[in-house]
Phi, psi and omega in degrees: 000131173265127165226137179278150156267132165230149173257167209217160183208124160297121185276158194273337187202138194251163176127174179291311210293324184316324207277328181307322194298296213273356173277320167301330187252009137102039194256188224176072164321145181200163177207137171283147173198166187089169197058025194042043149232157191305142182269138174269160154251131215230124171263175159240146131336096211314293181335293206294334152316309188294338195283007205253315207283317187284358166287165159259154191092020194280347209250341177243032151221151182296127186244148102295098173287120151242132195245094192058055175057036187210115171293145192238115177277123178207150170231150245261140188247306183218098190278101177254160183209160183281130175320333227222336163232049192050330200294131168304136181232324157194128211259132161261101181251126175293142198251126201231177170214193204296322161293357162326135179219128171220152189274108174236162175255120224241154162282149161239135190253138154263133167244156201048056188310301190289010160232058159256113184282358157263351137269019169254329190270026187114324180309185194225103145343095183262111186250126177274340174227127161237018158234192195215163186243116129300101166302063214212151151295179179285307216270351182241007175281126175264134169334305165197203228202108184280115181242132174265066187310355178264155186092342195283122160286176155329130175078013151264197205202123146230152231255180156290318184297345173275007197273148177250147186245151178286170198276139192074010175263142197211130175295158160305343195219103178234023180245358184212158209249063181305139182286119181272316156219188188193133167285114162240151198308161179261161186266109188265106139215182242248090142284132175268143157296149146270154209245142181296180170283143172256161200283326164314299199265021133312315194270338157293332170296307174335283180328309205275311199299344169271307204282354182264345179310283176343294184305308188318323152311321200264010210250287190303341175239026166267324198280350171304305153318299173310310163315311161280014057020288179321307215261026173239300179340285204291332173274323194281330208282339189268346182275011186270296195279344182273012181222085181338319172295322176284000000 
């Protein structure tokens, strides 16, 4: 379990215009709630937040806010941010104390990828869960959740039972043994090629587009032949009649 110091200042006036005011000058509004006392309200240091928020594991550590020389023990509940950059506006931090039992969300890691021989041979990761739901003290939250992948084939499954949890910690979903991920076949698919056109049956379309040329010529030159024929008749027929002897 990690826990940070960070320091804090009581805000003096609370509403949207105050908190705009203290977001201009590079402050962060936050509010303490819980533990059946009045909540305070606080600001942060923008810097000193963001270096927090960008670790990982920020929803699963302990901050001591100190607030008018009295440390306040809490843990981060809610991040709101602006739609148009992200950037945090305002942290709702649970003020818990060391007998605190709280439902926190834990990340979960796979490990030993490289001796699963159903992710060596190709197989997939599916993961159906990557945090847990949790039941635990303050003083008993773990950093994160271990899955362990070696040896595991194509077509296993790992449950919540195989994660081993630290002692007094318990899921939240305690009436069934829930899937965290599974190895599955790998998916394989099947492009049909197209199949080209072949230099055959090109050079047939050649052939018949030559041989209708081809008729056509021998076409143009029988009615050609006829024609001329027609007109060495039509000739010979006329010197006949102007000449009676022949």
């Amino acid at each position: 379990m990690k826990e940070v110091n960070l320091e804090t200042s009581k805000r003096e006036k609370t509403g949207k215009s105050s908190c705009r005011n203290l977001r201009n000058d590079g402050k962060i509004p936050a509010v303490i709630y819980g533990d059946k006392k009045e909540p305070n309200y606080i600001f942060l240091e923008y810097l000193d937040i963001m270096k927090e928020i960008s670790k990982t594991g920020f929803f699963s550590t302990i901050f001591n806010l100190n607030l008018n020389k009295k440390k306040i023990k809490v843990l981060p509940k809610e991040v709101q941010t602006d739609p148009l950059n992200d950037k945090p506006i305002h942290i709702d931090f649970l003020r818990v104390t060391a007998e605190s039992k709280i439902n926190i969300s834990i990340p979960i890691i796979f490990i030993n990828e490289n001796e699963s021989p159903g992710l060596i041979s190709g197989g997939v990761l599916n993961t159906v869960r990557r945090k847990i739901d949790l039941i635990c003290k303050i003083n008993n939250i773990p950093e994160k959740l271990e899955a362990n992948l070696k040896d595991l084939e194509v077509g296993s499954v790992v449950h919540m039972s195989d994660i081993i949890l630290p002692e007094g910690v318990l899921p939240v979903i305690a009436d069934r043994d829930f899937t965290i991920a599974t190895i599955a076949a790998p998916t394989i698919m099947a492009v049909e090629e197209e199949k080209p056109e072949t230099e055959g049956e090109e050079g047939e379309e050649g052939a018949e587009g030559a041989e209708g040329e081809e008729g056509v010529e021998v076409k143009e030159g029988e009615e050609g032949s006829k024609e001329g024929k027609s007109e060495e008749t039509k000739e010979t027929e006329s010197k006949k009649e102007q000449d009676p002897k022949k």
